[in-house]
C-alpha positions as CSV (number, residue, x, y, z in Angstrom):
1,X,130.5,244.2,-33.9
2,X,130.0,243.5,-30.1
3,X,132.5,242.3,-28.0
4,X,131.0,240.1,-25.6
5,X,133.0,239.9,-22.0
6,X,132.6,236.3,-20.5
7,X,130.8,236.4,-17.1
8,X,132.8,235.5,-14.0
9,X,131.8,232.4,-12.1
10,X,129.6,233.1,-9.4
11,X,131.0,232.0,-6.6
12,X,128.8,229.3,-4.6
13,X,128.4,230.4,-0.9
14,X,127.5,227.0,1.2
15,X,125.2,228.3,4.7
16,X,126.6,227.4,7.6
17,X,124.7,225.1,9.8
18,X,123.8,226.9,13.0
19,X,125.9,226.2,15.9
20,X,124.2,225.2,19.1
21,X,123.9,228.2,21.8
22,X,127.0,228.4,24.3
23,X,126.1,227.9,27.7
24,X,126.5,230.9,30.2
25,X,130.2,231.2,32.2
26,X,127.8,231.5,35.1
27,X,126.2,228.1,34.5
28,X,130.1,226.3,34.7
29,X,132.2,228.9,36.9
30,X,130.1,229.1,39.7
31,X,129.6,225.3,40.2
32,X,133.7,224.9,39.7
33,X,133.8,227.0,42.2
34,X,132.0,225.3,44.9
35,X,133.7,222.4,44.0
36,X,136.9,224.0,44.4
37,X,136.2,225.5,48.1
38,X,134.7,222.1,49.2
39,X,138.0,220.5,48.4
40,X,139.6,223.1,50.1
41,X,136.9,223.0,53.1
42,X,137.8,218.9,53.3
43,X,140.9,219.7,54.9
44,X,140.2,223.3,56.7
45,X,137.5,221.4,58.3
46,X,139.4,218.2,58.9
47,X,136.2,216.2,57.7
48,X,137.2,212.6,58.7
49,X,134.0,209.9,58.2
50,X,135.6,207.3,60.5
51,X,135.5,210.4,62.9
52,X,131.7,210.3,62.7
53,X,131.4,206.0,62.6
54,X,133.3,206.5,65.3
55,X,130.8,208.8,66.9
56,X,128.1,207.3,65.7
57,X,127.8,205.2,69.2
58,X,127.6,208.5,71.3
59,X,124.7,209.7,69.2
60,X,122.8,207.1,69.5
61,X,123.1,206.2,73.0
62,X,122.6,210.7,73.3
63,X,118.9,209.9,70.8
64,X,118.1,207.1,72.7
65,X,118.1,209.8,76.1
66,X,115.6,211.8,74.4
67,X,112.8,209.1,73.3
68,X,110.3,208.9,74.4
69,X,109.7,212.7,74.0
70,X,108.0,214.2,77.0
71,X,105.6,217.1,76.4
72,X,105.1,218.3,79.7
73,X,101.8,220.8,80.7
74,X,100.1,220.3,77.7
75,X,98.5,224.2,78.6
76,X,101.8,226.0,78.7
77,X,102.7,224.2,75.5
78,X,99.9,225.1,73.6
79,X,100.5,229.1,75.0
80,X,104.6,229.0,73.7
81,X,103.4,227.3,70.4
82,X,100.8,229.7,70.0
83,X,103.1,232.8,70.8
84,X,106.0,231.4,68.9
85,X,103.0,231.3,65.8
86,X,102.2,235.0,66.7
87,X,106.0,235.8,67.0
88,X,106.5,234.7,63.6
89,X,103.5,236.0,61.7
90,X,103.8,239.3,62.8
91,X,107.1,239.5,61.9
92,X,107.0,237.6,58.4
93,X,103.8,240.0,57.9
94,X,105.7,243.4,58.6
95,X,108.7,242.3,56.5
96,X,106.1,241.2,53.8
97,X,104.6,244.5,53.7
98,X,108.0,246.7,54.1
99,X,109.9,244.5,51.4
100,X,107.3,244.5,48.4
101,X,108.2,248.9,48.1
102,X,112.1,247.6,48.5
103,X,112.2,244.9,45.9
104,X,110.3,247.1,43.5
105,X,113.0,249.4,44.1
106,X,115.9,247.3,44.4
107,X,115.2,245.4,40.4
108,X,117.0,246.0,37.9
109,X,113.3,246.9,36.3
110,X,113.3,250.2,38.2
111,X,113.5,253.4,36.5
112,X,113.4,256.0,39.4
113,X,116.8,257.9,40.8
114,X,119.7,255.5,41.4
115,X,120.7,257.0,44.5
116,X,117.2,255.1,45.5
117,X,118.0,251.9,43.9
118,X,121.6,251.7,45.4
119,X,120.2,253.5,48.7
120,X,117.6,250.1,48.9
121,X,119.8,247.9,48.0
122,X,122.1,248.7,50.8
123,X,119.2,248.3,53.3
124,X,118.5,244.7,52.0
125,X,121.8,243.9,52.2
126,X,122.4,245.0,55.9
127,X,119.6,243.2,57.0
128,X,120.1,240.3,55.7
129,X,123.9,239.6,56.7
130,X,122.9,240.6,60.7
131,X,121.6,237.7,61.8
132,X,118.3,237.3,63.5
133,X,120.4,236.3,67.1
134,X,121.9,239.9,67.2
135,X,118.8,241.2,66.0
136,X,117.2,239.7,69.2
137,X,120.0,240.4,71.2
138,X,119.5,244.3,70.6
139,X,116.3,244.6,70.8
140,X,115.9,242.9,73.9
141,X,118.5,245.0,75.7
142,X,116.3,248.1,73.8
143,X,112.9,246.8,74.3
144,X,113.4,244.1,77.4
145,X,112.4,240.0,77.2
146,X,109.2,238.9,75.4
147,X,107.6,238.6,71.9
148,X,107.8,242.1,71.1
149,X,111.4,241.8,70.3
150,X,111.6,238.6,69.0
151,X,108.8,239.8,66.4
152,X,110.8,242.9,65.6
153,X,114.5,241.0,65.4
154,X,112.0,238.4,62.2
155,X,110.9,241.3,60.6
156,X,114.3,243.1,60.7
157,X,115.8,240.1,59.3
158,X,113.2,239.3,57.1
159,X,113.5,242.0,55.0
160,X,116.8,240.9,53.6
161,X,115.7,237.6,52.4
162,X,112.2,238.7,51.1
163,X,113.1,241.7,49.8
164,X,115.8,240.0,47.8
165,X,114.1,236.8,46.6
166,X,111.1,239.2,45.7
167,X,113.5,241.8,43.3
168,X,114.8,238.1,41.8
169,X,110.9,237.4,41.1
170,X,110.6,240.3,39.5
171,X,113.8,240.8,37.2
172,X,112.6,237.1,35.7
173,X,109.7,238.2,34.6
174,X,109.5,238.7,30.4
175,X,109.4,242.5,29.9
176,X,106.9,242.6,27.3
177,X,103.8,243.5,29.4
178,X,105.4,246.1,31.4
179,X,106.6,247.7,28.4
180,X,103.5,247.7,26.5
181,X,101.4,249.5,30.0
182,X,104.7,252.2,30.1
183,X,103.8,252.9,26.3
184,X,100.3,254.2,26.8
185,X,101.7,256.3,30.1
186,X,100.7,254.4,32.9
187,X,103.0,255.5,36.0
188,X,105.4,253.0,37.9
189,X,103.2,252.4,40.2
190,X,100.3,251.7,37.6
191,X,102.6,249.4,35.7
192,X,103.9,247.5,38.3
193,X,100.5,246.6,40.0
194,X,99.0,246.0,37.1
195,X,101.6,243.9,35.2
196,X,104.4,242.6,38.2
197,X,102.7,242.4,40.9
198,X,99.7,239.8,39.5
199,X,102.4,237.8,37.7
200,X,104.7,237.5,40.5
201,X,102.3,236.3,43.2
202,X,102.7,232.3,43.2
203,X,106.3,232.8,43.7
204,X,106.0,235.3,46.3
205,X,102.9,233.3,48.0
206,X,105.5,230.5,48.0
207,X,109.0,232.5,49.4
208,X,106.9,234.3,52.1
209,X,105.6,230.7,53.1
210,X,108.6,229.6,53.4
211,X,109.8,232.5,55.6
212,X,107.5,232.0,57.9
213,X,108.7,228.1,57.6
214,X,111.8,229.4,58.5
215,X,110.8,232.2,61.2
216,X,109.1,229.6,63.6
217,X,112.5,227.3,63.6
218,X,114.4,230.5,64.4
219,X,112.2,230.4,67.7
220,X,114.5,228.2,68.7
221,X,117.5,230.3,68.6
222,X,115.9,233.5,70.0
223,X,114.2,231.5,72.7
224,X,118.3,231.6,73.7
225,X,118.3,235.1,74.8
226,X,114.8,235.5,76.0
227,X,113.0,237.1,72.9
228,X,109.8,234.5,73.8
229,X,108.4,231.4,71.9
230,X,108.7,227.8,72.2
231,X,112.7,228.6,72.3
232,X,112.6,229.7,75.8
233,X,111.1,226.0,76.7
234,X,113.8,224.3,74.2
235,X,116.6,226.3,76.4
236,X,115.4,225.7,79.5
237,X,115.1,221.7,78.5
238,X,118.7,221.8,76.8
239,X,120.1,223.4,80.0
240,X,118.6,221.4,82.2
241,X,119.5,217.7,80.1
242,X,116.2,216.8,80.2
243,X,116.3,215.6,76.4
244,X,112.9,213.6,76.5
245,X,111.2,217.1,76.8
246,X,113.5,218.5,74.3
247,X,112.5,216.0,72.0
248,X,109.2,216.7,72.8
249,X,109.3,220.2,71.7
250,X,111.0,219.6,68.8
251,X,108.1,217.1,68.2
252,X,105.9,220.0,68.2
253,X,107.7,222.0,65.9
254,X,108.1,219.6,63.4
255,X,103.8,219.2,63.3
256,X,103.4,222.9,62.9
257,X,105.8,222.9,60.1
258,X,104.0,220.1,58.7
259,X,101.0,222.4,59.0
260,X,102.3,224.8,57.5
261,X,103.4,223.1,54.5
262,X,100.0,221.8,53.9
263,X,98.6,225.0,53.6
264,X,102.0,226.0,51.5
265,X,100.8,223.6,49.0
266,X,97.4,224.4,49.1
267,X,98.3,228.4,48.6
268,X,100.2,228.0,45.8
269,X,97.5,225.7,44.1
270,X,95.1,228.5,44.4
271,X,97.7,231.3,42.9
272,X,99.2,228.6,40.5
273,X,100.4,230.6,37.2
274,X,100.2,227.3,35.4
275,X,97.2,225.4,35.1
276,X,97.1,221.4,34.9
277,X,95.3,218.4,33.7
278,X,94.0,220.6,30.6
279,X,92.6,223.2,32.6
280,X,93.6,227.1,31.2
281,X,94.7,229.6,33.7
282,X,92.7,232.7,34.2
283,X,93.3,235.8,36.1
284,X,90.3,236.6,35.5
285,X,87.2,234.9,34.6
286,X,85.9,236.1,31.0
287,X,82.7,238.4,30.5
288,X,80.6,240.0,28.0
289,X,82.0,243.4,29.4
290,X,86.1,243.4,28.4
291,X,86.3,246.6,31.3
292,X,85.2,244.6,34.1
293,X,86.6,241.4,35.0
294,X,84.3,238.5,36.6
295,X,84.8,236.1,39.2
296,X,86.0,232.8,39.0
297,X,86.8,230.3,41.8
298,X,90.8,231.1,41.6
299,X,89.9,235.0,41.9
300,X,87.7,234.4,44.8
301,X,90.5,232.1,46.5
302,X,93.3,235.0,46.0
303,X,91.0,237.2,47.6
304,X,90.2,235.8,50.0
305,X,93.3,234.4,50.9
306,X,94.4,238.3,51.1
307,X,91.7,239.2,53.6
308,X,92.5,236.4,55.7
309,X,96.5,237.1,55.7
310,X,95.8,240.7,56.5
311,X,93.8,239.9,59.5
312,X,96.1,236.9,60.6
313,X,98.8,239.7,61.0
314,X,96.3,242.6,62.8
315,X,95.8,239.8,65.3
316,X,99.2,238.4,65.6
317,X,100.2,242.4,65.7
318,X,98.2,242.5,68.9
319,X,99.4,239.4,70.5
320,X,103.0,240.2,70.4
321,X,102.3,243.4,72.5
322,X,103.2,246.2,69.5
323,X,102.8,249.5,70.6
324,X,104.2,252.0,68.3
325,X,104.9,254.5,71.3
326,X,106.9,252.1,73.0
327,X,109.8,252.8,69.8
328,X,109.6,256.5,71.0
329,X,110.3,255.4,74.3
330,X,112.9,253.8,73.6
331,X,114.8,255.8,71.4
332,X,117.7,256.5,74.1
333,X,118.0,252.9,74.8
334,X,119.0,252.1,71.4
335,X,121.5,255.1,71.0
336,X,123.3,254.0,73.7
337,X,123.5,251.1,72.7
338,X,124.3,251.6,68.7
339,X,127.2,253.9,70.3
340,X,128.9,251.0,71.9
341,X,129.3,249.9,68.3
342,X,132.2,252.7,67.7
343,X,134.6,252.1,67.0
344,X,134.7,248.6,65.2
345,X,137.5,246.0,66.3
346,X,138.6,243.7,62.9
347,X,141.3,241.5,64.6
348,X,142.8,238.1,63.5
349,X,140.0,235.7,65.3
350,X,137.4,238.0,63.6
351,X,139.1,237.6,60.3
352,X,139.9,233.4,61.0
353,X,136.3,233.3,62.2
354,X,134.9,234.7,58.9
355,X,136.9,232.3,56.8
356,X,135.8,229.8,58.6
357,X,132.5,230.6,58.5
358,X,132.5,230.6,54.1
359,X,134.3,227.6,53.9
360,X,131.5,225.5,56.3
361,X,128.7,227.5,54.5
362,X,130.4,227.0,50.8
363,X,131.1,223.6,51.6
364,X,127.9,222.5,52.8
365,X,126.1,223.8,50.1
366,X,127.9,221.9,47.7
367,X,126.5,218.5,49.7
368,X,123.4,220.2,50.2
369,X,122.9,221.4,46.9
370,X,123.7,217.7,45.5
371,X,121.5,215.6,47.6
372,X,118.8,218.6,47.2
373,X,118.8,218.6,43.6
374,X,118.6,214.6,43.5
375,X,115.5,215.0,46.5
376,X,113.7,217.7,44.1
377,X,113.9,215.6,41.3
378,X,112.5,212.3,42.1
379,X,110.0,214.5,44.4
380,X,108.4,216.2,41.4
381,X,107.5,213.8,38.7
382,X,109.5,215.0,36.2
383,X,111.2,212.1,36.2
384,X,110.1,209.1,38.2
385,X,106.4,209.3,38.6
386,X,105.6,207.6,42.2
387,X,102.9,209.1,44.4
388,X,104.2,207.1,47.7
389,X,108.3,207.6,47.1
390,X,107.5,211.3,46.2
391,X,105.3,212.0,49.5
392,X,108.0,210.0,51.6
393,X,110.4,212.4,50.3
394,X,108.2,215.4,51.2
395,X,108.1,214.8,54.6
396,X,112.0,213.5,55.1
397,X,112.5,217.6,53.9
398,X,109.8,218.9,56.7
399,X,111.4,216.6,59.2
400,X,114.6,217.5,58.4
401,X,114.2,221.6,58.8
402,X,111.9,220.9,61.8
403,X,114.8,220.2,63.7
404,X,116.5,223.9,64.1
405,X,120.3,223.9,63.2
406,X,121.8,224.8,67.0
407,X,120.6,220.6,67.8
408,X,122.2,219.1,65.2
409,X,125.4,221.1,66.5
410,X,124.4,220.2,69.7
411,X,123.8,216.4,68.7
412,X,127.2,216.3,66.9
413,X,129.6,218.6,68.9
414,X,128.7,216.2,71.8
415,X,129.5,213.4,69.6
416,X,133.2,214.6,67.7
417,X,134.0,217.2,70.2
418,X,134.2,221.1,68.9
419,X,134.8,222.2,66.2
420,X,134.0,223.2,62.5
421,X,133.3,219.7,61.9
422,X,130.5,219.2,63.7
423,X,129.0,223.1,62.8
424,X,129.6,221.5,58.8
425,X,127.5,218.5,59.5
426,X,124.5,220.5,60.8
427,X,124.8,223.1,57.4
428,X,125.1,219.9,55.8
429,X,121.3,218.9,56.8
430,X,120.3,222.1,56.6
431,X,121.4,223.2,53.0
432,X,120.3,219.7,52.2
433,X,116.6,220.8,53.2
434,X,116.6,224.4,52.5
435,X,117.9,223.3,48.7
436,X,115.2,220.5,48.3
437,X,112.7,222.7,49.0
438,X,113.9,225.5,46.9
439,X,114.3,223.1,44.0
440,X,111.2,221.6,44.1
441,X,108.8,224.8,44.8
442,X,111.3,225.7,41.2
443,X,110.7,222.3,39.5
444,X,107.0,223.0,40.5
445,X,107.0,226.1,38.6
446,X,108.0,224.9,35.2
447,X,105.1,225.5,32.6
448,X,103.7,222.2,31.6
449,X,102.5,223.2,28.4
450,X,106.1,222.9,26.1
451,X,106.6,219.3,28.3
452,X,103.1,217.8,27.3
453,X,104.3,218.9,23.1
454,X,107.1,216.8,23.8
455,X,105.4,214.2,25.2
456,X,103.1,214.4,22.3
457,X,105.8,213.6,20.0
458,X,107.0,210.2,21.7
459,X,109.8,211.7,23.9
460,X,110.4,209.7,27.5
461,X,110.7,211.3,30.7
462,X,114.1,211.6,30.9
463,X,114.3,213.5,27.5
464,X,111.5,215.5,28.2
465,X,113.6,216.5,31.2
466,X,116.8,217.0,29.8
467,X,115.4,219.3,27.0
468,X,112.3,220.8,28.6
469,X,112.8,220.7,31.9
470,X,116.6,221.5,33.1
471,X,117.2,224.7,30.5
472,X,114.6,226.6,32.2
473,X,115.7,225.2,35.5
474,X,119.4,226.1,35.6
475,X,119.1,230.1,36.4
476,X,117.1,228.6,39.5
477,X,119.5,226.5,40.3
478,X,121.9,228.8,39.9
479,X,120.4,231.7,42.2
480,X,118.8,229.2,44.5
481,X,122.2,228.0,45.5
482,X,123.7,231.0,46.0
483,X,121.0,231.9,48.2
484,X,121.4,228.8,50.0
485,X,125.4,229.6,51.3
486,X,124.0,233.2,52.1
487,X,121.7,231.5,54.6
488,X,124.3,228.8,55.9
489,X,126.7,231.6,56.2
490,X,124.5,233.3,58.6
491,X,123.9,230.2,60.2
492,X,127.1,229.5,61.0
493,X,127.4,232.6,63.0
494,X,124.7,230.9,65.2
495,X,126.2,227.5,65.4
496,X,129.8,228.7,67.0
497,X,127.6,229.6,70.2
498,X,127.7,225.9,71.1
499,X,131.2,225.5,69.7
500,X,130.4,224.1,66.4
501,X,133.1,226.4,64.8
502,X,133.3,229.6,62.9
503,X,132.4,232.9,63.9
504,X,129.7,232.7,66.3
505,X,132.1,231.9,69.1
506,X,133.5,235.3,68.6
507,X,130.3,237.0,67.9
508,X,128.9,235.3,71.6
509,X,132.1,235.7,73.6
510,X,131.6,239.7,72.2
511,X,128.2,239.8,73.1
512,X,128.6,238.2,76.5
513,X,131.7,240.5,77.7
514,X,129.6,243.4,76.3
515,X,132.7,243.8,73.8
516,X,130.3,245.7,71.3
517,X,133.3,246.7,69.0
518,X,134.5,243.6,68.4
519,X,130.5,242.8,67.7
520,X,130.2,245.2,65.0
521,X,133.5,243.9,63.6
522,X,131.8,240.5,63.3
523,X,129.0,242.6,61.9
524,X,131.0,244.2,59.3
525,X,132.8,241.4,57.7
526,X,129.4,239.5,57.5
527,X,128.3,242.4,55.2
528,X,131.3,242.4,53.2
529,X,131.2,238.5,52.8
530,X,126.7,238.9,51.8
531,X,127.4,241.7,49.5
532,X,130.3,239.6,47.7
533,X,127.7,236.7,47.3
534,X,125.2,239.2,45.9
535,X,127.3,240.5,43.7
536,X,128.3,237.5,42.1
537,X,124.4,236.3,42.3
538,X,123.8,239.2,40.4
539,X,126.5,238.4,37.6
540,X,125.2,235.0,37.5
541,X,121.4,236.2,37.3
542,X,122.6,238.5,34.3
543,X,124.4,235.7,32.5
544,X,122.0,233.2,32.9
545,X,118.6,234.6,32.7
């Protein structure tokens, strides 16, 4: 007789429903805190708006002295726009072609010797916390006055910011191309030009555009200690008060930006990774033969796009006097000089000037980054779809980065006095312009294809926004206004030369009494203060993308 045991109830195990993904620290620490130091910068800065009404009398009355602009011999104009255009394509060019090796380098992608990596990364770092004024300043006590140094003070400083942007471009890329070339044994160098390099070229098409954007401004600022361009005029009119020829000149800058934008847009168009209006994107045009790519009209506009940069820089390379024997000759020059350095002076008014310096630059990024993000957004479609508001917008940005950051000090120190007040004011306008244009070139860059499914299915603009848009848009934000304090902290080592606060006055009273140590003091802490950015860049890049 069997016994038969009773079964035990089988317990009933109810799923859990899936819990929505947690948003990055990055995404909520860093923005805290920005908000956090602009409190803080509200009253280290002493920002008081019925300061600026009350101001606002004196810069009118100091606007209405420079209309109508004055533009002078119309022939000399044409020779310092066209040098200042030479200046800054040679030296965007060289930097181009020096920081595409370094970013490859300097990526978290890179599999070679760290020693390298760290060893690059150090070099990018440097020059991109010197400023390009002390670049200038150097080379023209090394190399003398004229565009030779000017170009070579861009390209040093160049480097930092291209080399850097381009290494971002690359880390964002999906790894599943490069990883399937590495498997069948291409080399590094096979890999990267075959998988990287193609893939990353609207985005580095659109940064190195917007170098050179931001090289013929910083003509301006080198024309203050002779390194050639337009600058020199702008500093001779400035010195002189003759603000209606100032104006003019700053007229002149502003249509060659506006110039340059154009093209901007019509470059990244032809090298667009994201096709629109239906239209698929090819690298290549399809043919019978799988080996040999055709030719379609996007191919033919890359290449010849290439040609056409290459031979803009040879020509610019021979306009700004470069002569390769002429760094051999003045090799002694620039030891004695790099000695003078030795040793480094870190006193209290290099350390107050520092702080200073962050809080301005932290602070205006926060009202830059704000009024940028809202520009960017109506700007781009994504949202409100209006061809006239979105092209008004467009040029409100070019205007307002036409103007180079030392007249807006200029404009407000004569109208509040000195101070870090009026140096926050000018990063104000110019974080609002350099963030605009950041977020729109990334708003640009969205792929349209998961927004038109969601279209498809009866979503609105604002929801196709909010769940299309903004996820893939945050690790720009994110990284893009980082970037943007690491630029208005180097700005604001230009800005205290006209007494607009933080550490420039130290860095021009140094300079000026040919008190070197005290220069590479400045120098020091400016690297410190970039690679502390970087380094939380880098956390936030890891977190969020």
């Amino acid at each position: 007789m069997s016994v038969t045991t009773p079964s035990r109830p089988v317990a009933v195990t109810r799923e859990r429903e899936p819990r929505p993904p947690r948003a990055a620290a990055a995404t909520w620490l860093i923005p805290l805190g920005y908000l956090a130091v602009s409190v803080f910068g509200v009253w280290w800065i002493a920002i008081d708006l019925t300061a600026l009404q009350d101001g606002a009398g004196d810069i009118a009355r100091l606007l209405e002295r420079m209309l109508p602009p004055e533009f002078g011999s119309l022939s000399e104009l044409v020779t310092l726009v066209l040098e200042t255009l030479w200046i800054a394509l040679a030296g965007t060019g060289v930097a181009t072609v020096v920081s595409l090796p370094l970013a490859a380098a300097a990526s978290r992608n890179f599999t070679g010797p760290r020693s390298v990596q760290w060893l690059v990364r150090g070099i990018i770092v440097v020059t991109r916390a010197v400023p390009s004024l002390v670049f200038a300043i150097v080379f023209v006590r090394i190399f003398g006055l004229g565009p030779f140094a000017g170009a070579l003070a861009i390209a040093f400083h160049s480097v930092g910011m291209i080399a850097k942007m381009m290494a971002d471009v690359f880390e964002e890329l999906t790894p599943a191309p490069r990883e399937a070339i590495g498997a069948v044994g291409a080399s590094r160098f096979q890999n990267f030009t075959a998988t990287t390099l193609p893939r990353s070229l609207p985005a580095i098409s659109s940064l190195v555009l917007y170098r050179l954007d931001i090289n013929i401004r910083a003509s301006a600022v080198l024309g203050l200690v002779g390194a050639g361009g337009i600058g020199v005029a702008l500093q001779t009119a400035i010195g002189s008060l003759n603000y209606q020829q100032a104006a003019g000149i700053i007229v002149v800058i502003g249509l060659l930006l506006l110039a340059l934008e154009l093209v901007s847009f019509l470059v990244q168009r032809a090298v667009a990774e994201h096709a629109q209006d239906g239209v698929t994107s090819e690298l290549y045009r399809r043919t019978a033969d799988p080996i040999r790519p055709g030719w379609n009209r996007a191919r033919l506009l890359r290449t010849g796009g290439a040609l056409i940069a290459a031979g803009a820089l040879l020509y610019a390379l021979t306009q700004v006097s470069f002569d390769p024997s002429r760094l051999g000759r003045s090799w002694q020059a620039a030891v004695d000089l790099v000695t003078g350095f030795f040793p480094p002076v870190i006193d209290s008014a290099v350390l107050t000037g520092i702080f200073e310096s962050v809080v301005m630059a932290l602070t205006a990024t926060t009202v830059g980054v704000v009024i940028g993000l809202v520009i960017a957004i109506l700007s781009t479609g994504h949202v409100v779809r209006f061809a006239p508001l979105s092209f008004a917008l467009r040029v409100l940005v070019v205007l307002m980065r036409s103007v180079p950051d030392v007249i807006y000090a200029l404009v407000f120190v004569a109208a509040l006095g000195l101070g870090p007040f009026a140096g926050f004011l000018a990063l104000s306008i110019s974080c609002t312009a350099l963030a605009a244009k950041f977020f729109t070139d990334a708003l640009q860059g969205v792929d349209p294809g998961p927004l038109r499914a969601l279209e498809a299915t009866g979503a609105s603009r604002l929801q196709v926004f909010v769940s299309g848009v903004w996820p893939r848009f945050v690790p720009s934000l994110i990284g893009n206004s980082l970037f943007t304090s690491d630029l208005a902290l180097r700005e604001s080592a230009v800005l205290g030369i006209v007494g607009a606060g933080g550490i420039g006055f130290v860095l021009q009273e140094s300079v000026a009494s040919l008190d070197y140590g005290t220069t590479a003091g400045v120098l020091i802490c400016l690297v410190v203060v970039v690679v502390a950015l970087e380094a939380v860049a880098r956390w936030a890049r890891t977190r969020v993308i």
